[in-house]
Short mmCIF file of the C-alpha atoms (twelve columns), coordinates in Angstrom:
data_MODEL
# 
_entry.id   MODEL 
# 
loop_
_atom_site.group_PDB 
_atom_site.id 
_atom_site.type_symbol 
_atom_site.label_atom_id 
_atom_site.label_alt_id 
_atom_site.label_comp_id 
_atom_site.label_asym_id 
_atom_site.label_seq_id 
_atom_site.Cartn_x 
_atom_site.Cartn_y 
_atom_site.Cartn_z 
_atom_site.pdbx_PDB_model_num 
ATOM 1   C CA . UNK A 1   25.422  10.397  2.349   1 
ATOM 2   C CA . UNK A 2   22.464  10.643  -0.082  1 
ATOM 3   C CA . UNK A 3   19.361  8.226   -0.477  1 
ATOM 4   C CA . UNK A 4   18.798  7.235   -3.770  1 
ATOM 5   C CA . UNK A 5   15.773  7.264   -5.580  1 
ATOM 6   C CA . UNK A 6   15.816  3.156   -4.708  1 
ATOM 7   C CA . UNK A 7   16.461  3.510   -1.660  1 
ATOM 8   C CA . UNK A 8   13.554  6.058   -0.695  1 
ATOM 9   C CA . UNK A 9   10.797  3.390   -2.734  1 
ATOM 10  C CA . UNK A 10  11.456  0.181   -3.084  1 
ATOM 11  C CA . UNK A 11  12.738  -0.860  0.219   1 
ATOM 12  C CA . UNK A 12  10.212  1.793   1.825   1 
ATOM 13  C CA . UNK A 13  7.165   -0.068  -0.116  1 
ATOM 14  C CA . UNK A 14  7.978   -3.506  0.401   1 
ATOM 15  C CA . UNK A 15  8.415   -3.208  4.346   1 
ATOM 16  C CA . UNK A 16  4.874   -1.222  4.489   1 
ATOM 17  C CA . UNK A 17  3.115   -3.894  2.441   1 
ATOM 18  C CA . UNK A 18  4.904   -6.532  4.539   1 
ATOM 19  C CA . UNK A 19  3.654   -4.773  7.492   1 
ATOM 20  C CA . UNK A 20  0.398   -4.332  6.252   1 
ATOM 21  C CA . UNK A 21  -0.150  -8.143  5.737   1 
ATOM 22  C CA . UNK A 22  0.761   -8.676  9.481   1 
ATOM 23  C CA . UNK A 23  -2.183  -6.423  10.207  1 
ATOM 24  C CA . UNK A 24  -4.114  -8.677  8.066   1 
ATOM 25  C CA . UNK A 25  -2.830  -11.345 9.481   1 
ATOM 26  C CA . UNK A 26  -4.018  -10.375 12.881  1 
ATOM 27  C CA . UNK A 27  -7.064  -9.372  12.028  1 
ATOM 28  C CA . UNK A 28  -8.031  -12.551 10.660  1 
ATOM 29  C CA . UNK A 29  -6.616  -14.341 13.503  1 
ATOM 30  C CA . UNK A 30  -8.801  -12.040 15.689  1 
ATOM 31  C CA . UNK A 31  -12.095 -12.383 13.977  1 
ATOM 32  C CA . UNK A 32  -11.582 -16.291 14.380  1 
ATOM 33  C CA . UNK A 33  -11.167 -15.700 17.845  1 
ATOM 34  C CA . UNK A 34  -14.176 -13.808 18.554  1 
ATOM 35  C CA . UNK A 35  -16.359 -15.440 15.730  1 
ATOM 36  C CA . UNK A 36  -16.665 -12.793 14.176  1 
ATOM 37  C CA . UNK A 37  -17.786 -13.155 10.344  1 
ATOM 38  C CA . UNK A 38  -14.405 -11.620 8.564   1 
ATOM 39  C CA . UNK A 39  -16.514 -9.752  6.521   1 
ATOM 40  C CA . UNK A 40  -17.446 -7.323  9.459   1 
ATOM 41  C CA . UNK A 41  -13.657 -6.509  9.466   1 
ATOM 42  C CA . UNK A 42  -13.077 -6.504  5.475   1 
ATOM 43  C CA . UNK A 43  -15.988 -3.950  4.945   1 
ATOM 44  C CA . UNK A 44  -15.490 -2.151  8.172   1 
ATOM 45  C CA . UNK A 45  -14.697 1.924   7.550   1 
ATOM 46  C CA . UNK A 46  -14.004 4.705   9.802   1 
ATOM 47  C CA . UNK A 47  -16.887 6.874   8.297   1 
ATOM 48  C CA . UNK A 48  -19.819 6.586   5.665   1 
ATOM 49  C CA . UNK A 49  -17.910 8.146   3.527   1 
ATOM 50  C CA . UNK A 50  -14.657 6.503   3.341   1 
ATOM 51  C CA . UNK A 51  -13.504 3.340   1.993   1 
ATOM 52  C CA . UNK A 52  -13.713 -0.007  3.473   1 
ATOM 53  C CA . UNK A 53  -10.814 -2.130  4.531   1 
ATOM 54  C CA . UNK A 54  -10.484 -4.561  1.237   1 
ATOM 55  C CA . UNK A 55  -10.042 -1.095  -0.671  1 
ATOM 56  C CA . UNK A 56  -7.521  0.586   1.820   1 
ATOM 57  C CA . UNK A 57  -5.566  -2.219  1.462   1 
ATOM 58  C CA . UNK A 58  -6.189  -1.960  -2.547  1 
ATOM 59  C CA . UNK A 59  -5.151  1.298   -3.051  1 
ATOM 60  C CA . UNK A 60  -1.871  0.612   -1.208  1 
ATOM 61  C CA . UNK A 61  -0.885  -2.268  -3.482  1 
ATOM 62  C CA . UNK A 62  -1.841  0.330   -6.360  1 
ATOM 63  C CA . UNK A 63  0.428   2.837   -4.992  1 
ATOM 64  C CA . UNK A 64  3.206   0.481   -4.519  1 
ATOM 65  C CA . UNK A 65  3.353   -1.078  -8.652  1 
ATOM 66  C CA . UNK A 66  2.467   2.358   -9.745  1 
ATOM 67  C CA . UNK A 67  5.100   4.047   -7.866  1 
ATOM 68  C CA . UNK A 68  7.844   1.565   -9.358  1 
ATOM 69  C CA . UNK A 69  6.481   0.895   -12.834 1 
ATOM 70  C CA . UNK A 70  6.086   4.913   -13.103 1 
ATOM 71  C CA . UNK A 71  9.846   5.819   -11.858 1 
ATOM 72  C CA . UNK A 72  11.625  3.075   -13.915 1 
ATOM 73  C CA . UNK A 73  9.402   4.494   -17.383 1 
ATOM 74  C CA . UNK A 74  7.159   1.629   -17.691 1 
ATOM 75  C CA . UNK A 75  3.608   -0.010  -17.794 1 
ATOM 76  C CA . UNK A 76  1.751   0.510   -14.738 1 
ATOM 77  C CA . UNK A 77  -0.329  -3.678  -14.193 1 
ATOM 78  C CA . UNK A 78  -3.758  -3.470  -13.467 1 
ATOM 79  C CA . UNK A 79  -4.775  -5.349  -10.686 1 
ATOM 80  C CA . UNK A 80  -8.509  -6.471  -10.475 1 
ATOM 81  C CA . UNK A 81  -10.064 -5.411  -7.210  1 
ATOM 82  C CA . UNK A 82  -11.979 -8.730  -6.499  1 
ATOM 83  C CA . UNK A 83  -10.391 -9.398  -3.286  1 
ATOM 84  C CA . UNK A 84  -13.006 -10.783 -0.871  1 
ATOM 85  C CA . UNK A 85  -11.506 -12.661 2.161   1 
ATOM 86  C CA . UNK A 86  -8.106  -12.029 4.323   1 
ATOM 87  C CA . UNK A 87  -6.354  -14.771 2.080   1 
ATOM 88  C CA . UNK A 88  -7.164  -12.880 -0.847  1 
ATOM 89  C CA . UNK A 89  -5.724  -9.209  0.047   1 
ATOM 90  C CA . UNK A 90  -2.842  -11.130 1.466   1 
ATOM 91  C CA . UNK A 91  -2.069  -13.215 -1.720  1 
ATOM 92  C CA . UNK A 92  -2.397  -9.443  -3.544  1 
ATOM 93  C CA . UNK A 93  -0.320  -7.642  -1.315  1 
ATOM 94  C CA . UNK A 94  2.231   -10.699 -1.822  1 
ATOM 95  C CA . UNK A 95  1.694   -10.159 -5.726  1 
ATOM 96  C CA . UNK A 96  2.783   -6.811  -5.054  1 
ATOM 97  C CA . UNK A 97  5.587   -7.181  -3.241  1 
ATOM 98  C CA . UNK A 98  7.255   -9.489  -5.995  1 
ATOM 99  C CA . UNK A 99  6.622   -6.871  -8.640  1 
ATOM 100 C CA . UNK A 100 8.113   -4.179  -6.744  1 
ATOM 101 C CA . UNK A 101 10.876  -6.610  -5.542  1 
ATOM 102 C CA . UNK A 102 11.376  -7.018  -9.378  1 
ATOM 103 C CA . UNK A 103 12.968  -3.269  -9.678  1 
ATOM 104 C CA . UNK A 104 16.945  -2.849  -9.869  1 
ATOM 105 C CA . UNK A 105 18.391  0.109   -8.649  1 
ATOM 106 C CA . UNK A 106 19.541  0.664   -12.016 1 
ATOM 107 C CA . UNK A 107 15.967  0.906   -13.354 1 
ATOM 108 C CA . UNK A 108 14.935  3.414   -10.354 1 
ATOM 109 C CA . UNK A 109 17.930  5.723   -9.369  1 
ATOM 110 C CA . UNK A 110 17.941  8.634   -11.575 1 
ATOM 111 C CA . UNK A 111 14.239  8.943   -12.094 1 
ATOM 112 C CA . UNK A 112 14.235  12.250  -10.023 1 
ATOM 113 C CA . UNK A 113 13.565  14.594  -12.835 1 
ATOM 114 C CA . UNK A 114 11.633  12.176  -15.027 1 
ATOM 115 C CA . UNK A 115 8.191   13.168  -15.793 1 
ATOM 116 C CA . UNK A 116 5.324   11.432  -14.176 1 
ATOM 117 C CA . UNK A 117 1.648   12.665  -15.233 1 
ATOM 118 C CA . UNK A 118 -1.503  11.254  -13.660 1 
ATOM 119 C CA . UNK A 119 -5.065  11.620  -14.369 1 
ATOM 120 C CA . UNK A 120 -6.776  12.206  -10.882 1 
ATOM 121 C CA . UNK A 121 -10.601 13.317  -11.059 1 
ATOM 122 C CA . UNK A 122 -10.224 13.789  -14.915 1 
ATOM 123 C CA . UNK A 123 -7.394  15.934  -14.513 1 
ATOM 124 C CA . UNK A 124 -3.639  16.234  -15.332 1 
ATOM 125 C CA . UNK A 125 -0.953  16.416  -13.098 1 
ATOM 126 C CA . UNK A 126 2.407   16.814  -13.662 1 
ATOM 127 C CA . UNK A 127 5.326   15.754  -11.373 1 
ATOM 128 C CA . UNK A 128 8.935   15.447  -10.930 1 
ATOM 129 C CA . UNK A 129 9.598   11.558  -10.640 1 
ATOM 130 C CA . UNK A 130 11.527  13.299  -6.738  1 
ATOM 131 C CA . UNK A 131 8.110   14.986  -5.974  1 
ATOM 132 C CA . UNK A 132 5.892   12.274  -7.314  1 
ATOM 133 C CA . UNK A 133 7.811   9.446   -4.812  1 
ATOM 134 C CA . UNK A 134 8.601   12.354  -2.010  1 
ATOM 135 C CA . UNK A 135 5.269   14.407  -1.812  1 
ATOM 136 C CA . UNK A 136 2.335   12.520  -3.645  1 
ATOM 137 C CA . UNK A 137 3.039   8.231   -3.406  1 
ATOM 138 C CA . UNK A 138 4.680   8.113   -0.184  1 
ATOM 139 C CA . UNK A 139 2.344   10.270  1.855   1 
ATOM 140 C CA . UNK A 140 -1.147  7.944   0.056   1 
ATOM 141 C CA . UNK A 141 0.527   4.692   0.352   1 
ATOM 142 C CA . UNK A 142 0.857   5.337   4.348   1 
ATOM 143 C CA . UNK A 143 -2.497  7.070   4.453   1 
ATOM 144 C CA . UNK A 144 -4.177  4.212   3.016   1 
ATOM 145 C CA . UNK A 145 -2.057  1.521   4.961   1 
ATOM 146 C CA . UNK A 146 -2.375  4.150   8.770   1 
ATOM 147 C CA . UNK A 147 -6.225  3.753   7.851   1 
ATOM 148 C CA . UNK A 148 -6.423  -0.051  7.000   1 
ATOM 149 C CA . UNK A 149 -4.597  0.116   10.799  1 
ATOM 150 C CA . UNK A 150 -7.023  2.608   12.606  1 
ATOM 151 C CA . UNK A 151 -10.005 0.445   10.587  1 
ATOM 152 C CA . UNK A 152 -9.134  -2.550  12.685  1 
ATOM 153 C CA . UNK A 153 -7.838  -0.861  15.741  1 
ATOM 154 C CA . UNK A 154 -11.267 0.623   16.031  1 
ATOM 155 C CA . UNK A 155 -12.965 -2.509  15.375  1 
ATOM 156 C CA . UNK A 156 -10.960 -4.240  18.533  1 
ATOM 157 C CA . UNK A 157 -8.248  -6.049  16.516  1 
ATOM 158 C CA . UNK A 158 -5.566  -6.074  19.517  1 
ATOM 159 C CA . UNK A 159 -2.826  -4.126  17.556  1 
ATOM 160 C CA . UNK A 160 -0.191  -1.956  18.732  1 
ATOM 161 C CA . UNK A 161 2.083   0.752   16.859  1 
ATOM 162 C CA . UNK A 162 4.826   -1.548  16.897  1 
ATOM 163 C CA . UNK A 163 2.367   -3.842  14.607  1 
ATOM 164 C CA . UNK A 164 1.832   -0.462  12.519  1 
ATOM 165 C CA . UNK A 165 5.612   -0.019  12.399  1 
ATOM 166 C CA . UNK A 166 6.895   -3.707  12.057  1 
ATOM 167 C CA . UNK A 167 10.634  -5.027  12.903  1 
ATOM 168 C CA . UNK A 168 12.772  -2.050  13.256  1 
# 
């Protein structure tokens, strides 16, 4: 049996952003707890040079409706990253999940060899629609969402990998 193009992106998206709001979830939970201001948490990062938590969690709504809007041919939304509290980055992530839930197969499945071209860094790059979902979305989207994780995790938010991973 073969896995559509639908089935490797929508379904796939939707349960990491789901899973990803949990985290959120928790963590807000948490910093109630331990009265802690949620803004330690939101602009928490692993390292000077990385981004905070609010943009993790920004970039992998971004790679969700750009993954979608880019295989089915059309408009990419633009988003405005003025998320500032838990709430917030949970009503975008909820956003996102309705636009991605807003795909049909139909508009998805066959997208394999369609041409997607990104500007990263001022430059041009081509992909397959297969190696844009297989090598270049899917791979950010759980780097960004694995580092919201480890962002809280370090910060003593009492997760676990099945919080990472969700219902199975």
């Amino acid at each position: 049996m073969s896995v559509s193009m639908y089935q490797a992106s929508v379904p796939v998206l939707i349960r990491g952003l789901n899973n990803l709001s949990a985290l959120l979830d928790k963590a807000a939970a948490d910093a109630a707890a331990r009265k802690i201001a949620p803004e330690v948490l939101l602009n928490a990062r692993l390292a000077p040079d990385m981004f905070a938590l609010t943009r993790q969690v920004q970039i992998a709504s971004d790679s969700a409706k750009g993954c979608v809007a880019r295989l089915a041919g059309v408009e990419v939304p633009s988003y405005a990253d003025e998320e500032a509290s838990f709430d917030e980055l949970r009503q975008r992530i909820a956003k996102t999940v309705a636009y991605v839930q807003g795909f049909s197969a139909a508009q998805i499945d066959g997208s394999e060899t369609r041409e997607v071209v990104l500007k990263v860094r001022g430059e041009e790059i081509r992909f397959s629609g297969q190696s844009y979902l297989l090598g270049f979305v899917l791979p950010n989207f759980y780097f960004h969402i694995t580092t919201a994780y480890a962002i809280l995790r370090h910060n003593g938010v009492p997760l676990g990998k099945m919080d990472y991973l969700g219902g199975v």
